[in-house]
C-alpha positions in Angstrom: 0.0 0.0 0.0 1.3 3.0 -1.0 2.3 6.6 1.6 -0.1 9.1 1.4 1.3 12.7 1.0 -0.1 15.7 1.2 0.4 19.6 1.9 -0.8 21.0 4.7 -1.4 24.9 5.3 -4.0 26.9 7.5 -4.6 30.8 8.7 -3.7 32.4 5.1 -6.0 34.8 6.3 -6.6 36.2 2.9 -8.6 40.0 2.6 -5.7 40.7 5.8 -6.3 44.7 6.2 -3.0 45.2 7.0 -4.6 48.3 9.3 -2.2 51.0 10.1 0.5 50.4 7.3 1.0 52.6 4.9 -0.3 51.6 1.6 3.1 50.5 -0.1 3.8 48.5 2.8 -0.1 47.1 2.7 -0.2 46.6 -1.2 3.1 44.9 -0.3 2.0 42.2 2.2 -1.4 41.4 0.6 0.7 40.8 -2.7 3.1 38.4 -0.7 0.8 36.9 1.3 -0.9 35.6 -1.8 2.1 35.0 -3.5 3.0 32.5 -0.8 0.2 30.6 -0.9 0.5 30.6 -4.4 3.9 28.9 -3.7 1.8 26.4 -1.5 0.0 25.4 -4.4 3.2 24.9 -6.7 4.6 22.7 -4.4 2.0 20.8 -4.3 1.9 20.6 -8.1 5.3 19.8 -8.3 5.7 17.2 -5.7 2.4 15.1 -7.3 0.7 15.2 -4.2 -3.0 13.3 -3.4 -4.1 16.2 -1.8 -4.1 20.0 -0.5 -5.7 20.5 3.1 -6.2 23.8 4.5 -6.7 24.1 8.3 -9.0 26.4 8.5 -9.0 30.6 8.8 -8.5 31.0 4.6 -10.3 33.9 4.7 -9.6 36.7 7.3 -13.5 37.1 7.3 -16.8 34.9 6.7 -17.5 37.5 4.0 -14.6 37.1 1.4 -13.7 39.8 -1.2 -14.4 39.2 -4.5 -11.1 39.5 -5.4 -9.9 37.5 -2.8 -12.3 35.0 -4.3 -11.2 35.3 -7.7 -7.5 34.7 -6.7 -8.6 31.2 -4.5 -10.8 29.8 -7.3 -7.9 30.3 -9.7 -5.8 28.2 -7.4 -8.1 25.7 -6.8 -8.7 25.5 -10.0 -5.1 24.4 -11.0 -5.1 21.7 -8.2 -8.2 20.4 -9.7 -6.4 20.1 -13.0 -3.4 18.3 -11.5 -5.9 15.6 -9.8 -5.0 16.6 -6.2 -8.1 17.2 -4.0 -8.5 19.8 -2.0 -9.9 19.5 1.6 -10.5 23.0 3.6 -12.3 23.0 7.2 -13.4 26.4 8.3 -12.1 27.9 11.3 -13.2 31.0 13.7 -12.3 34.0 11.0 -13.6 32.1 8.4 -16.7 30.3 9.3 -18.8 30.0 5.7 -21.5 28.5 6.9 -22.9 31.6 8.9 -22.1 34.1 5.9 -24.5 37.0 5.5 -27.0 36.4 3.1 -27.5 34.0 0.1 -24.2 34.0 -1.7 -21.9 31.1 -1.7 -18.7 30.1 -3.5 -19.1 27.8 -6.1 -16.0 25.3 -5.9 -14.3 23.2 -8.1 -14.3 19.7 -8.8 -12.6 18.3 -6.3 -12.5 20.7 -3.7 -14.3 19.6 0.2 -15.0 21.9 2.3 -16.5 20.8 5.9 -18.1 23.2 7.5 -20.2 21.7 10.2 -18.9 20.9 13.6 -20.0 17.5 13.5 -16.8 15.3 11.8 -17.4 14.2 8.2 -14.9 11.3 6.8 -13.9 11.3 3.2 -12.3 9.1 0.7 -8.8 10.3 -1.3 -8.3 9.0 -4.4 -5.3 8.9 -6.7 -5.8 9.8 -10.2 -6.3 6.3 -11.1 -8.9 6.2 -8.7 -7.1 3.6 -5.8 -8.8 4.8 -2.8 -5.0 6.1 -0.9 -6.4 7.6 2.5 -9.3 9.1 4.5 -9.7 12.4 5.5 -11.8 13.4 8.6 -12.6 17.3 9.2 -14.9 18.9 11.0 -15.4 23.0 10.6 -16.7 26.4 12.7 -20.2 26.9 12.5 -20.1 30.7 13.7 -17.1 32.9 14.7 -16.7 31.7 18.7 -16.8 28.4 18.9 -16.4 27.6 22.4 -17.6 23.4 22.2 -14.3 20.8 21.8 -14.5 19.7 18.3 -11.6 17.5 18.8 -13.9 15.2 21.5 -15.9 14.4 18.5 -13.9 12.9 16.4 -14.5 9.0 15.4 -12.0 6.6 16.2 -10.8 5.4 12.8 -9.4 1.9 11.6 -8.4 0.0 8.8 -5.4 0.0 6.4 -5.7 3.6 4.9 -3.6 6.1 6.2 -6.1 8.5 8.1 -5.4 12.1 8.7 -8.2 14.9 10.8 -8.6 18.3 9.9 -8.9 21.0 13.0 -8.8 24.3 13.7 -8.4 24.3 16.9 -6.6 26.1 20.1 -5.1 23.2 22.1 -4.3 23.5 26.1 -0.8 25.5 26.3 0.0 25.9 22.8 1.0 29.0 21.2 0.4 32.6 23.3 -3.3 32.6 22.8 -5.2 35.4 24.7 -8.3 33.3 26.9 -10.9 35.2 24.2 -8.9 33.9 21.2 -8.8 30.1 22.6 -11.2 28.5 19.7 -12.6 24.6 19.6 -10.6 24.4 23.0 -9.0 21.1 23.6 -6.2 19.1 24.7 -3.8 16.8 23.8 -5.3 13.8 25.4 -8.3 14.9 22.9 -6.2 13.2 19.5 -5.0 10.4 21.2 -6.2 6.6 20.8 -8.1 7.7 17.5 -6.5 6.1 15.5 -5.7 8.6 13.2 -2.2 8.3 11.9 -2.3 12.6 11.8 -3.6 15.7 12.9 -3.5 18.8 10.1 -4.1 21.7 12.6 -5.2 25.1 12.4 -5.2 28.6 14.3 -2.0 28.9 16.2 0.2 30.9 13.5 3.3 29.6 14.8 4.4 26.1 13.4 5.1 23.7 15.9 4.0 20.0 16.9 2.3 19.5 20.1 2.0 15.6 19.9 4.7 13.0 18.3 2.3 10.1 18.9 0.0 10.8 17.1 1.9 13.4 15.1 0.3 16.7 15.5 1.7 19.5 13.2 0.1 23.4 13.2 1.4 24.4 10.2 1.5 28.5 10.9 0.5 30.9 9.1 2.2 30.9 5.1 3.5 33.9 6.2 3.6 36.6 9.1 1.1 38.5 9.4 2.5 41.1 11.6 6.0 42.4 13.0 5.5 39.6 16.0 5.6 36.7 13.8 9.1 36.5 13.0 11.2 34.2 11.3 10.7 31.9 7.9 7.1 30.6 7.4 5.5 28.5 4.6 3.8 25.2 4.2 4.5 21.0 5.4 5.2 18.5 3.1 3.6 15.5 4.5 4.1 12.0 3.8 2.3 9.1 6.1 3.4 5.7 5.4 0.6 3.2 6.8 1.7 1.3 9.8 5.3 3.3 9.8 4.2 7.1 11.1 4.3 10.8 9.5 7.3 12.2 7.9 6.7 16.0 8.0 9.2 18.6 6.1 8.9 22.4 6.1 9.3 24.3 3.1 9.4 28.1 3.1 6.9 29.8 0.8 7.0 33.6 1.9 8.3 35.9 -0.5 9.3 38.5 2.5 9.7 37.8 6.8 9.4 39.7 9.9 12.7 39.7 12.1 13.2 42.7 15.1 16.4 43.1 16.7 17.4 45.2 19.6 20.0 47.9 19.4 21.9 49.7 22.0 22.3 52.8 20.7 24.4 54.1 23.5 28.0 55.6 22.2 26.2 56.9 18.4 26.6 61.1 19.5 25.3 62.1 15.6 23.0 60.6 13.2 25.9 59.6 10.9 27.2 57.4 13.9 24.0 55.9 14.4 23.5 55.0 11.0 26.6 53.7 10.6 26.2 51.7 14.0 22.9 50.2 12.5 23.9 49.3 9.0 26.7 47.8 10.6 24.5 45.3 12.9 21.8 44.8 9.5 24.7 43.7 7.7 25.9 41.5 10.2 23.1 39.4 10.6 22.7 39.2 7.0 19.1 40.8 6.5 18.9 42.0 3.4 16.1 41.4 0.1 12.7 40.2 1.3 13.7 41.1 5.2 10.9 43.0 7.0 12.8 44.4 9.5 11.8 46.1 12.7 14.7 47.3 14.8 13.6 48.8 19.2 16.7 50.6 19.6 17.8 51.0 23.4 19.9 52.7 25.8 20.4 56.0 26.5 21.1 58.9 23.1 21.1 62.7 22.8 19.6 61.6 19.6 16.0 60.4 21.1 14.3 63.7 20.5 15.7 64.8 16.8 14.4 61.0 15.9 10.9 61.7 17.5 10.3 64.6 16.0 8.4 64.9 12.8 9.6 62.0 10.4 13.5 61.6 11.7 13.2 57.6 12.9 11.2 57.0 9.1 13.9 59.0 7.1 16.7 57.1 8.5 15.0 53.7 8.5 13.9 54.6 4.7 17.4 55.7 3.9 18.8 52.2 5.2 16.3 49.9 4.0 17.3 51.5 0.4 21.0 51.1 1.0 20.9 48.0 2.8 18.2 45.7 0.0 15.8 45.5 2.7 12.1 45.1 2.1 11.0 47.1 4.7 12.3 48.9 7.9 11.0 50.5 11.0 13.0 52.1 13.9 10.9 52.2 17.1 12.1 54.5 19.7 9.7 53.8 22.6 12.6 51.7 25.0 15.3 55.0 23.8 16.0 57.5 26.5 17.5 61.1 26.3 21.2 61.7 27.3 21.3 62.9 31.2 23.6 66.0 30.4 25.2 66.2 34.0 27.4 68.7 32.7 24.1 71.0 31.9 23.4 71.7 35.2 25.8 71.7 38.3 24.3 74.2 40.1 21.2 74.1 42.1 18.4 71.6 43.1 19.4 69.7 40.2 22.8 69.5 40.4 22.7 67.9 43.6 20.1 65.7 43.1 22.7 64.4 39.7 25.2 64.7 42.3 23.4 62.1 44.8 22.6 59.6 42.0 26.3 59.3 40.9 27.7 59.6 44.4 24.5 56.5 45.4 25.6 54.3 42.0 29.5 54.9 42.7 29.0 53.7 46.5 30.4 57.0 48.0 26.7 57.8 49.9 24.2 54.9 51.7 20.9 54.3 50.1 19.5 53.4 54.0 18.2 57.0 54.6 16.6 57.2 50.8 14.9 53.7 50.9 10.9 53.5 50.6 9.6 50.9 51.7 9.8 47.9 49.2 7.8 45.3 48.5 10.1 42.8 49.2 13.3 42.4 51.5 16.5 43.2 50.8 18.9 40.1 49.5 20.6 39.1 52.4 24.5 38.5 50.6 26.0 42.4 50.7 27.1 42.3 46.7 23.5 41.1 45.3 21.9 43.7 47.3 24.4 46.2 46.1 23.6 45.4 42.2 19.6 45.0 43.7 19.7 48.7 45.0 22.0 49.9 41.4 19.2 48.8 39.7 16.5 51.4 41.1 18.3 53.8 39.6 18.2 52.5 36.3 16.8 55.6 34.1 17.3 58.0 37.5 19.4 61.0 35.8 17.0 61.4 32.7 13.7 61.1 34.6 15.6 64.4 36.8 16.2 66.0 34.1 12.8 65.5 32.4 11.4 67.0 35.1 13.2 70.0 35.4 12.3 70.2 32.0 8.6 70.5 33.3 8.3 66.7 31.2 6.2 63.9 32.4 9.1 61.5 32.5 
């Protein structure tokens, strides 16, 4: 009997607004976002796959645009033509069965989608028409689904390679806020089914929570935001009856998200800085199809000249050009201003400067300045000299900021 392989995606969330990018960088994330599932599709072409299964969340609403339809149908249609089925549950964004009114998406031969909670089983057949494996998949009904679909699924058995289609949030996977935690369920949910592998949906972060059964969420085909980080794509699966899953990640996304942290401590002019930044882009090799977002750190008598009017997007668009990368952001929310001691030596301020440094350099006790904490003091002499360093982290530009009349 031969394996039974298959690609498996989920949360493409096509129709993505995008909200509060500008509209290159929004024309240029819907255009890669449906490039990469594009690629999806090619791979499955070209590696003469049985079938295409799509964990649920296609669509980022139950109300599709009709250009996003347009662009899926097109796509479907060459998997049709190829002889691989398609098999699509819905999921929480997506949930098809509750859309508004009478329309409804007319799909191609070959294409399943399950949209009821209750778990449907279908057959897969190779172009010949062998009967290679069964699918099971059970969709959202409405956009909170709060029952555990997993519970319901059959216990399967036979020869065939079977495989279940979820989206679904399981018990301590991914960083799900409580009100995003879909289909809730738990690992002990897709165990003793029988089913030889769980396609999974809604956490956009691939990982496998179960190796027995194997249980794959395939993340999202690419990030959706500067939080999701890193290469993302689709899984080239392969279950062998009797001998397991062999899964394989292949990267789809035309661009990714990365964000680094800079210290830009020691960068006195805006040549320095740049300089200090291209320096680190280079270094960790970001380059063409990089989204980059860079929270720059530490302390810089450059912090207000950045925040004012467009300075951080001027540099960061000067960079990205000379650097090949796709996009760029500076974020100065974690920068502080430069404590000019040398400003003011004279007066309530000055001495209050004065007390910080002579407090951090050990020359003055911290006993007659201590409030009351909310904790004890570490007991060894060193760690509660490093404990009580620490509260003054920030101490000389909060002083100055107000002087300045600044909330600090």
């Amino acid at each position: 009997m031969s394996a039974f392989r298959f690609v498996h995606t989920a949360d493409v969330h096509l129709d993505m607004p995008f909200a509060s990018k500008s509209p290159e960088l929004r024309r240029l994330l819907a255009d890669s976002l449906r490039r990469s599932f594009e690629r999806a599709v090619d791979l499955a072409i070209g590696e003469r796959v049985h079938a295409f299964l799509i964990a649920g969340d296609l669509f980022q609403k139950r109300d599709p645009s009709i250009a996003a339809e347009t662009f899926l149908l097109a796509q479907m249609r060459r998997l049709s033509a190829a002889g691989i089925h398609v098999f699509y549950c819905t999921g929480n964004h997506d949930p098809l069965r509750a859309a508004a009114g009478a329309r409804r998406i007319e799909w191609p031969e070959g294409v399943e989608v399950f949209l009821e909670g209750v778990p449907a089983r279908r057959d897969v057949l190779a172009p010949d028409g062998r009967l290679v494996a069964r699918v099971t998949g059970a969709g959202h009904e409405g956009p909170a689904v709060g029952e555990n679909l997993a519970a319901r699924f059959p216990a399967v058995s036979g020869p065939l390679p079977e495989v279940a289609l979820l989206h679904a949030s399981i018990e301590g996977v991914g960083d799900l806020a409580p009100d995003d935690r879909y289909a809730p369920c738990a690992t002990r949910d897709l165990r003793g089914k029988g089913y030889d592998y769980w396609a999974l949906g809604h956490v956009h972060k691939r990982s496998a929570p179960l190796n027995d059964p194997p249980a794959h969420y395939s993340g999202s085909p690419m990030g959706l935001d500067r939080t999701e980080t890193g290469e993302k794509g689709a899984l080239l699966v392969e279950v062998v009856p009797g001998g397991g899953a062999r899964v394989e990640f292949r990267p789809t996304a035309p661009v990714r998200w990365e964000e680094i942290g800079i210290d830009a401590a020691g960068a006195s002019s805006v040549e320095a800085l740049r300089r200090h930044l291209r320096e680190r882009i280079v270094a960790e090799g970001y380059g063409e199809g990089v989204l980059l977002s860079i929270e720059m750190e530490g302390s810089s008598p450059l912090k207000r000249a950045l925040e004012e009017g467009e300075g951080a997007a001027e540099l960061a668009g000067d960079l990205a050009a000379e650097t090949g990368l796709a996009f760029l952001a500076i974020r100065t929310g974690r920068l502080r201003p430069l404590a000019d001691e040398g400003r003011a030596r004279i007066g309530p301020l000055g001495a209050a400067l004065d007390l910080v440094a002579a407090l951090r350099e050990g020359r003055e006790p911290f006993d007659p300045f201590l409030p009351e904490l909310a904790r004890p003091l570490p007991e060894d002499a060193e760690e509660r000299g490093r404990f009580l360093r620490a509260l003054l982290d920030g101490a000389e530009e909060e002083l100055i900021d107000r002087a300045r009349g600044e909330e600090p």
